[in-house]
C-alpha positions as CSV (number, residue, x, y, z in Angstrom):
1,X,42.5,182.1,-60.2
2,X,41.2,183.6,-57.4
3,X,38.0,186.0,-58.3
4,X,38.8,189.5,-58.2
5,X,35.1,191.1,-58.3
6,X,32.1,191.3,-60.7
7,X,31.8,193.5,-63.9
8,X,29.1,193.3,-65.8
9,X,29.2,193.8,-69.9
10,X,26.3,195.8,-71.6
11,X,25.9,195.5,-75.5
12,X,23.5,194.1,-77.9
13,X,24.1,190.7,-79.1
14,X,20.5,190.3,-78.7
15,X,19.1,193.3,-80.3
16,X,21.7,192.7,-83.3
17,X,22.2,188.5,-83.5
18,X,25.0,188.6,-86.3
19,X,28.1,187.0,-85.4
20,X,30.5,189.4,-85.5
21,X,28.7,190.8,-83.0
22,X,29.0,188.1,-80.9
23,X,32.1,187.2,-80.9
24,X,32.7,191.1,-79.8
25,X,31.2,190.8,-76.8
26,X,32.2,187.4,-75.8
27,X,36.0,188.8,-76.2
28,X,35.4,191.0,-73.4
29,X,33.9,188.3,-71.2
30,X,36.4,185.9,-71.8
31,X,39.0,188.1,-71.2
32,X,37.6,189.4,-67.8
33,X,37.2,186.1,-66.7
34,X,41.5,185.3,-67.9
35,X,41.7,188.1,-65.3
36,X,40.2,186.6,-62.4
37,X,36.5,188.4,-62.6
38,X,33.5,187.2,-62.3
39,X,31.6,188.7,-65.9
40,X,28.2,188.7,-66.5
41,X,26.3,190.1,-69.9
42,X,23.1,192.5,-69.0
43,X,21.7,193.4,-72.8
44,X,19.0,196.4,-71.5
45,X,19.2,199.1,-73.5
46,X,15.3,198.8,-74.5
47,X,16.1,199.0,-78.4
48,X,13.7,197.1,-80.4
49,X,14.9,193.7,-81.7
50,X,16.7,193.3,-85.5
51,X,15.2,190.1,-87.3
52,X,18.1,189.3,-89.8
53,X,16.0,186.8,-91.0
54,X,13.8,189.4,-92.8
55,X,16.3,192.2,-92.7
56,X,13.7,193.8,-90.2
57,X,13.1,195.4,-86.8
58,X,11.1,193.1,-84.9
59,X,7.8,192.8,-82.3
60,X,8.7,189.4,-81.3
61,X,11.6,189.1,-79.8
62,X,12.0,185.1,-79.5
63,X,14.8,184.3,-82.0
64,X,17.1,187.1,-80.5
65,X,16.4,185.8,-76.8
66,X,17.3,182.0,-77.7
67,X,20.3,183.4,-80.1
68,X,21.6,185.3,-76.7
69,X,20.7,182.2,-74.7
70,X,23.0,179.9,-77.0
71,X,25.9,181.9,-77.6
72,X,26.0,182.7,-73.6
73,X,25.9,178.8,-72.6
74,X,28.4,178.1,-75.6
75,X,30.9,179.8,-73.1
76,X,29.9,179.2,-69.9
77,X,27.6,182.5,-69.4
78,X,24.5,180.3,-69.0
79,X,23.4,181.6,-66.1
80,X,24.6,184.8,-66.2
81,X,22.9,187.1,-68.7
82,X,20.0,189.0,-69.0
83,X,17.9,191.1,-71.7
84,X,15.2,193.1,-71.0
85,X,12.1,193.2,-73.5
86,X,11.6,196.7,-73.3
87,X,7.8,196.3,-75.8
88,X,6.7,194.0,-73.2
89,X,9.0,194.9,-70.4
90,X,9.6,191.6,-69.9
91,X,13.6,190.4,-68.4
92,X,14.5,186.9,-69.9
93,X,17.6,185.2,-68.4
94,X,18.6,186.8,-65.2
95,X,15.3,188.4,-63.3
96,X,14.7,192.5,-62.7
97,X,15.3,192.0,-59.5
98,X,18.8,190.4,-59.9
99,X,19.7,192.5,-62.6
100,X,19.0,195.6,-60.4
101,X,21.0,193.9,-57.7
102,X,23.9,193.1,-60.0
103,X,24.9,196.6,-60.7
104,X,25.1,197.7,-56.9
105,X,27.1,193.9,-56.3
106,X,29.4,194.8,-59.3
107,X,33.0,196.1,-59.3
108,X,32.5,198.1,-62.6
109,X,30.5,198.1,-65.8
110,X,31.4,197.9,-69.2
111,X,28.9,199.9,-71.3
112,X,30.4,198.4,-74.8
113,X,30.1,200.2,-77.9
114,X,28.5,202.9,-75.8
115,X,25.4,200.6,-76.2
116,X,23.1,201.7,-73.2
117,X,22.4,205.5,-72.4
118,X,23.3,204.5,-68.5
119,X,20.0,205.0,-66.2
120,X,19.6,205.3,-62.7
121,X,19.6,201.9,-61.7
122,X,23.4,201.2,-64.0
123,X,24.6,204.3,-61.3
124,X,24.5,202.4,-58.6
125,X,27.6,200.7,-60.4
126,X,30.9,203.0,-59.0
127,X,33.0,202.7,-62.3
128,X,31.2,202.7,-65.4
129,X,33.3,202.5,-68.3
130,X,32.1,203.6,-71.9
131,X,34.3,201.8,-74.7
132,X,34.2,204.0,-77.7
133,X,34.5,201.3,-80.9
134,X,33.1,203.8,-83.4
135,X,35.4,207.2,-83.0
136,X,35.1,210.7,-84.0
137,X,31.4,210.6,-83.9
138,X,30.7,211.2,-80.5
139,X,33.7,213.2,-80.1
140,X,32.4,215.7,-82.3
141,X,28.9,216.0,-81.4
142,X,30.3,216.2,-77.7
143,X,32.7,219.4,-79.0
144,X,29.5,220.9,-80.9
145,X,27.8,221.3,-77.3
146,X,25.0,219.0,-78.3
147,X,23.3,218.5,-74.7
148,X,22.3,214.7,-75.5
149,X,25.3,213.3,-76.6
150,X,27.0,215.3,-73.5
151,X,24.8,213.3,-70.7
152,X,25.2,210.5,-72.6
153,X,28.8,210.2,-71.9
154,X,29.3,212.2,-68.7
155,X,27.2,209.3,-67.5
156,X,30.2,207.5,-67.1
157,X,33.7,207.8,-64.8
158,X,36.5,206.5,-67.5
159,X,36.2,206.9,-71.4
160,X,38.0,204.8,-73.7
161,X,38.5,204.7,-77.5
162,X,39.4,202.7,-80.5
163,X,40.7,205.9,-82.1
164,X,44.3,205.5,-80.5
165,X,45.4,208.6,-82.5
166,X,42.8,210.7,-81.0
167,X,44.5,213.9,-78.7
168,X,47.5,213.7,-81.2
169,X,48.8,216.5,-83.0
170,X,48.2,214.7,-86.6
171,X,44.5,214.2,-85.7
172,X,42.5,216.9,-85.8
173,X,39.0,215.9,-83.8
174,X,38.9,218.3,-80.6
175,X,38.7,216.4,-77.5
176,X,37.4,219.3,-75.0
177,X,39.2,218.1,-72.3
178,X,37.7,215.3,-72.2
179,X,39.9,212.5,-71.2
180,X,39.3,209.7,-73.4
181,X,42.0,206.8,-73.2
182,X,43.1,204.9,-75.8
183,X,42.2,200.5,-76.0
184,X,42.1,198.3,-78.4
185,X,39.8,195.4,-79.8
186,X,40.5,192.5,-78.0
187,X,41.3,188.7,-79.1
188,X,40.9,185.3,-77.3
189,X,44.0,183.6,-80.2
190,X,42.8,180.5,-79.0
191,X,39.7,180.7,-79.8
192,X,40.7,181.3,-83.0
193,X,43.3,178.1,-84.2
194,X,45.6,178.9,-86.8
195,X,45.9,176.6,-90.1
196,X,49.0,176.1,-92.0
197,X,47.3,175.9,-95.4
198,X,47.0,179.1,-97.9
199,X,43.4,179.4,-98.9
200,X,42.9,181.5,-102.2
201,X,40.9,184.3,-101.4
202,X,40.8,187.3,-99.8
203,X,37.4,188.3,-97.4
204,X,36.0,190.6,-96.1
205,X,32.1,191.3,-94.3
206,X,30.9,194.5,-95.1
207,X,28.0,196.6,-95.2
208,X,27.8,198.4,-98.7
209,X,25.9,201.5,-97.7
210,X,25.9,203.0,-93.7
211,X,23.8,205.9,-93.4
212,X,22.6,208.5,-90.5
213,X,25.7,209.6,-88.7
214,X,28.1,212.0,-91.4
215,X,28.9,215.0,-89.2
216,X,30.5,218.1,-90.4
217,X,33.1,220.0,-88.4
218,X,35.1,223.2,-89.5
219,X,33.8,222.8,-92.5
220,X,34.8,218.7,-93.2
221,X,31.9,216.6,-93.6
222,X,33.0,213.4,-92.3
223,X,31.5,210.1,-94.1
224,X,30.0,207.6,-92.0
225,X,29.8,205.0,-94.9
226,X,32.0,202.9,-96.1
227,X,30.9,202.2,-100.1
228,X,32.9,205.9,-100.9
229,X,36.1,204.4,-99.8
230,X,35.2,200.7,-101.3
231,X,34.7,202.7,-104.6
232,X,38.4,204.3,-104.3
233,X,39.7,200.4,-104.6
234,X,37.1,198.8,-106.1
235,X,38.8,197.7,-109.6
236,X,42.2,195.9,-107.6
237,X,41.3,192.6,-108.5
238,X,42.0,193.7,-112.0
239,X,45.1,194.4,-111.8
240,X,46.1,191.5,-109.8
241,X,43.9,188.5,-111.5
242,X,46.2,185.9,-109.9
243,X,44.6,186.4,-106.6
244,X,41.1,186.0,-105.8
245,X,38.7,188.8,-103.8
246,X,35.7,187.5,-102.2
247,X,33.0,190.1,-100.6
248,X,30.5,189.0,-98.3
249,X,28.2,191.8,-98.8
250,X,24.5,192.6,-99.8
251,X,24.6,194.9,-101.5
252,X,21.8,197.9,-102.1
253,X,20.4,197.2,-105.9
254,X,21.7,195.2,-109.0
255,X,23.6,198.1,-110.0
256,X,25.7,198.0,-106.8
257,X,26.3,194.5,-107.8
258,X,26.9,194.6,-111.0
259,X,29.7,197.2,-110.1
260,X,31.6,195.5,-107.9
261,X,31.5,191.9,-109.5
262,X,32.3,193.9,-112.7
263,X,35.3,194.9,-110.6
264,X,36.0,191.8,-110.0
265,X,35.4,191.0,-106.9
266,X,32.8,187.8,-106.0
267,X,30.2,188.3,-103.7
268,X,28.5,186.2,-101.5
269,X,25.4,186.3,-99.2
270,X,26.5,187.3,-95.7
271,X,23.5,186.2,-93.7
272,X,24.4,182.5,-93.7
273,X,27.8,183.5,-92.3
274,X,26.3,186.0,-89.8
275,X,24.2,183.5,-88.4
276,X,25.8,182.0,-85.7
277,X,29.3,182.2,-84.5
278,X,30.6,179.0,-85.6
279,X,30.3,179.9,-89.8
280,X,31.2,183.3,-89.0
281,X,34.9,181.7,-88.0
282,X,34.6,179.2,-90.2
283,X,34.4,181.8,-93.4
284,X,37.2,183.6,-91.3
285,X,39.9,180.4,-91.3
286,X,39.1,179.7,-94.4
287,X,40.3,183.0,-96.3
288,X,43.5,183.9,-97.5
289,X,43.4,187.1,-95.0
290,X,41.5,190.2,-95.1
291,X,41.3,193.2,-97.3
292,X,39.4,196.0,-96.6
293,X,39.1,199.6,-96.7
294,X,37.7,201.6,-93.4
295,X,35.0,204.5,-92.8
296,X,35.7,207.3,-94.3
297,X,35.5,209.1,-91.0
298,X,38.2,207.0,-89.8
299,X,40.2,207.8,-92.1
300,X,40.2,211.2,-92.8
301,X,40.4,211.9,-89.2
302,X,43.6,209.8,-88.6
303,X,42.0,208.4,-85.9
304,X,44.2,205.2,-85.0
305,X,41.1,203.1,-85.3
306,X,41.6,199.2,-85.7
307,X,38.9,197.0,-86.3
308,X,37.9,194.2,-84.2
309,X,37.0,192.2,-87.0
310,X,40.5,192.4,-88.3
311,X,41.8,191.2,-84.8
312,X,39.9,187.4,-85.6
313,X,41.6,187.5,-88.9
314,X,44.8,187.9,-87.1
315,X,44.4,185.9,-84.7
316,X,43.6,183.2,-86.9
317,X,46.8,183.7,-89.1
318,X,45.5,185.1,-91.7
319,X,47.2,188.4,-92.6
320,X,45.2,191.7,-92.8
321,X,45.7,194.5,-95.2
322,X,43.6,197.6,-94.6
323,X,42.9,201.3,-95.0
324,X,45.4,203.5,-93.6
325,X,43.6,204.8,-90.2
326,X,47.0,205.9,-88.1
327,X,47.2,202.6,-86.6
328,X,50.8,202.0,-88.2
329,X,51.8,204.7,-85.7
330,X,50.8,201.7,-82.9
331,X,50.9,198.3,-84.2
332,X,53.9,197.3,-86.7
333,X,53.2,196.8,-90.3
334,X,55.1,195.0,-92.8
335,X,54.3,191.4,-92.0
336,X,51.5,189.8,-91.4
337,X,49.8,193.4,-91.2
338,X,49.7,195.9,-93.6
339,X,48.0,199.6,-94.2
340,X,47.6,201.1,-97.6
341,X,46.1,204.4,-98.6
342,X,46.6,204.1,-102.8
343,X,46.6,201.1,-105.3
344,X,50.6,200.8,-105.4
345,X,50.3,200.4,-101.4
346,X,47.8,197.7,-101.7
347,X,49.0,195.9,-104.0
348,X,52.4,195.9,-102.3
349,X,50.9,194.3,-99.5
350,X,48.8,191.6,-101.9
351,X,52.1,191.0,-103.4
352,X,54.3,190.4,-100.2
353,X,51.5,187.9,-98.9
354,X,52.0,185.8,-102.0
355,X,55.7,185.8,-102.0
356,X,55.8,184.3,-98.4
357,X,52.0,182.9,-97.0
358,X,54.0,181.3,-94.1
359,X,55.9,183.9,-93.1
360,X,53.1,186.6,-93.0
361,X,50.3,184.1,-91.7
362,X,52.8,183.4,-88.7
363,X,53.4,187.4,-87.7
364,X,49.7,187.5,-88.0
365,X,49.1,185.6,-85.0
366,X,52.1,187.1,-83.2
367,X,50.7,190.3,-83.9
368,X,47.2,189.4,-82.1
369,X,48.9,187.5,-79.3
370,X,51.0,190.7,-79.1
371,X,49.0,193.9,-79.1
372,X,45.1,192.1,-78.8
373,X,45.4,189.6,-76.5
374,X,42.3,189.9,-74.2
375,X,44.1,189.5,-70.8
376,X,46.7,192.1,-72.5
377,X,44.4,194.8,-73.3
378,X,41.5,194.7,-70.2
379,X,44.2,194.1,-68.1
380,X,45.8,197.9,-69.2
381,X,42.2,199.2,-68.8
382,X,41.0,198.1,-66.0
383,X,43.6,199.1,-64.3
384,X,44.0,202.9,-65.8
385,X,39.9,202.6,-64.7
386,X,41.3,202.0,-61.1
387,X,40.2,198.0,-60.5
């Protein structure tokens, strides 16, 4: 396919190395490149480094550089990515110079999970495209007038969310005029191959505890954790002992764990899965599907948000059931996908997956190739951003 232009990706796979992560970001690059553009990955947001070695921020930012380097030349991006050591102010990968040069050479920029507060040199880049993964948040600190989070954003010419429900009349997060479009997480499906055996356990990945960004608005305190909603469901295995629930999850202090295994769920140490991108899919195929619950302030806001964790699962035939976030109102549900917001609807949908694995682990995969398909959903973007 005949190039179409550069656009250059900013996020942290670096800053963060955890899989998930990872696979994220390479999503979007594969799926500019199905399109015919030339992508390139500039991580320079200056953030210090995660270790998740130690479960620490780090001086030293060798093991995040040489992750970076080997998830890039796992996919052909070997010589086009960049991150900047902002402690030493040091570029690895691509050079200052070229980096610099990139954003004036480049078509548009995708400034991924918002992850860069665009600087001067990032405006020399004539679309630059924020893509909102984490809704309601900035929304709301945008409505309250707070001048940070306003330049933050304005910073860029297009705005797109995950929350797909945001603007509607069932949602109740103030937008400002500000015209944020809706997207989706994206999927390679095959990067992700489908097996036609029925592994016993549901997964999920999860961080118990996720602190520093409740907001309140109109008097709603909206919950940026996700343990309040885990405790709403935490005691399903119980009543369905048939089926196994697996949690990859560490979680805060032996009471936490002593909760949720009491619950019934197993848990198991994440860090081995997060490590690299290949044990992250392989804890992926090898799950019965997923079932998880969603951030409270996802859900209490109706937001239409879909998780682009659950898109792998998906994609790999392996249904999903999750919290109800308004996404029913853009995605079927039913088979291979299902939403629940009480015990009877979750256990509707852990009962419907048993009576038919095939059946549901097939519509799972439609479902990605469907509504995630990478081509499918930067296609529609790109072009509502004008390239």
């Amino acid at each position: 396919m005949k190039k179409r232009g550069k656009i250059v990706v900013l996020h942290f796979v670096g800053q963060m190395p955890l899989a998930g992560i990872a696979w994220q970001a390479m999503h979007y690059l594969l799926g500019l490149e199905q399109l015919g553009y030339e992508a390139w990955y500039i991580e320079d947001c200056g953030a210090d480094p995660y270790d998740p070695r130690g479960n620490t921020i780090a001086n030293d930012c060798h093991y995040n550089v040489n992750y970076l380097k080997r998830v890039m030349e796992r996919h052909g991006f070997g010589q086009r990515w960049a991150y900047w050591d902002a402690s030493h102010d040091t570029y690895h990968g691509l050079s200052r110079e070229r980096v610099r040069a990139l954003f004036a050479e480049a078509e548009g920029l995708l400034n991924l999970c918002g992850a860069t507060r665009l600087r001067e040199e990032h405006l020399a880049c004539p679309v630059r495209i924020m893509i909102d993964t984490d809704p309601v948040y900035q929304q709301l600190k945008y409505a309250q007038a707070d001048p940070e989070t306003r330049a933050y954003l304005d910073a860029h010419t297009h705005l797109f969310t995950y929350g797909e429900n945001l603007g509607a009349e069932d949602c109740p997060i103030p937008l400002c005029g500000v015209p944020w479009r809706p997207t989706r997480p994206p999927v390679d499906p095959d990067l992700w191959p489908g097996r036609a055996d029925a592994p016993p356990c549901f997964t999920t990945i999860a961080s118990w505890d996720n602190r520093g960004k409740d907001i309140e608005a109109d008097g709603i305190t909206y919950l940026w954790s996700k343990h309040v909603n885990f405790l709403r469901f935490l005691d399903l295995p119980r009543r369905r002992p048939e089926s196994c629930f697996r949690m990859a999850m560490l979680p805060l202090d032996a009471t936490v764990r002593r909760g949720v295994e009491q619950a019934g769920w197993s848990l198991i140490d994440p860090r081995p899965i997060s490590a690299d991108m290949t044990s992250y899919q392989a804890f992926v195929l090898g799950s019965r599907g997923e079932f998880t619950v969603a951030k409270d302030i996802y859900v209490r806001s109706n937001s239409g948000w879909f998780s682009d964790r659950s898109v792998c699962y998906l994609a790999a035939g392996r249904p999903v059931i999750m919290m109800r976030t308004g996404f029913s109102k853009f995605y079927p549900v039913g088979r291979g996908l299902f939403e629940f917001s009480d015990d009877d609807d979750a256990l509707a949908g852990i009962d419907a997956i048993a009576a038919d694995y095939a059946v549901h682990s097939h519509a799972a995969r439609a479902l990605a190739r469907e509504y995630f398909a990478a081509d499918r959903v930067l296609g529609r973007l790109l072009r509502e951003a004008g390239l």
